[in-house]
N, C-alpha and C positions, 0 to 999 in steps of 0.2 A: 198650199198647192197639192192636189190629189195626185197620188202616184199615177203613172203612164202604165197602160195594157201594154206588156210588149212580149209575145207570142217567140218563145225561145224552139229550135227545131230539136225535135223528138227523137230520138234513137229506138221508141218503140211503144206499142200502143199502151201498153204497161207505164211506162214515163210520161204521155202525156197523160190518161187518165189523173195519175196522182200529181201533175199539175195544176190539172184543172180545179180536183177537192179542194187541192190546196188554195187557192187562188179565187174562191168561189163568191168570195163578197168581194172582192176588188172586180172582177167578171161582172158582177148582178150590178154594181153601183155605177159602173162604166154604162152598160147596155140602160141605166135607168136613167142615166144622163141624157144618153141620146133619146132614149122615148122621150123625153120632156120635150129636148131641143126638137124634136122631130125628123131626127137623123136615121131613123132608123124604116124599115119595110117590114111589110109580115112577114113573117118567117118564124121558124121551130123556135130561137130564140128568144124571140120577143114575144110568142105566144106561151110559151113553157116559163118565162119571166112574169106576165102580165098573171097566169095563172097561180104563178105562187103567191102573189101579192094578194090575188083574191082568195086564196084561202087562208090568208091569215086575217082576214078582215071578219069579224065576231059575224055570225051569220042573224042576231035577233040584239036588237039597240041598247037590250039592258045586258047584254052578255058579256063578260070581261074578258 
């Protein structure tokens, strides 16, 4: 079973930043769940998620 998102409250924009670094692939794997399931709307997240995934994708079919 995949660990649960659970958004703890901040004391300061310093602490949630170094939450989030922290917490960045359980964040990305969560939000890519829902892209699949179709839970998700446009938004900065799902655009700035969907964006990282296309640049990792080799841009020429023989490129590793």
């Amino acid at each position: 079973m995949k660990k649960k998102l659970a958004l703890p409250k901040f004391s300061s924009e310093a602490e949630e930043a170094k939450w989030w670094d922290s917490h960045q692939e359980l964040v990305e794997d969560t939000l890519l769940e829902a892209i699949k399931k179709g839970k998700t709307r446009q938004g900065m997240a799902v655009k700035l998620t969907r964006e990282r995934l296309e640049s990792r994708k080799p841009s020429h079919p023989n490129a590793r």
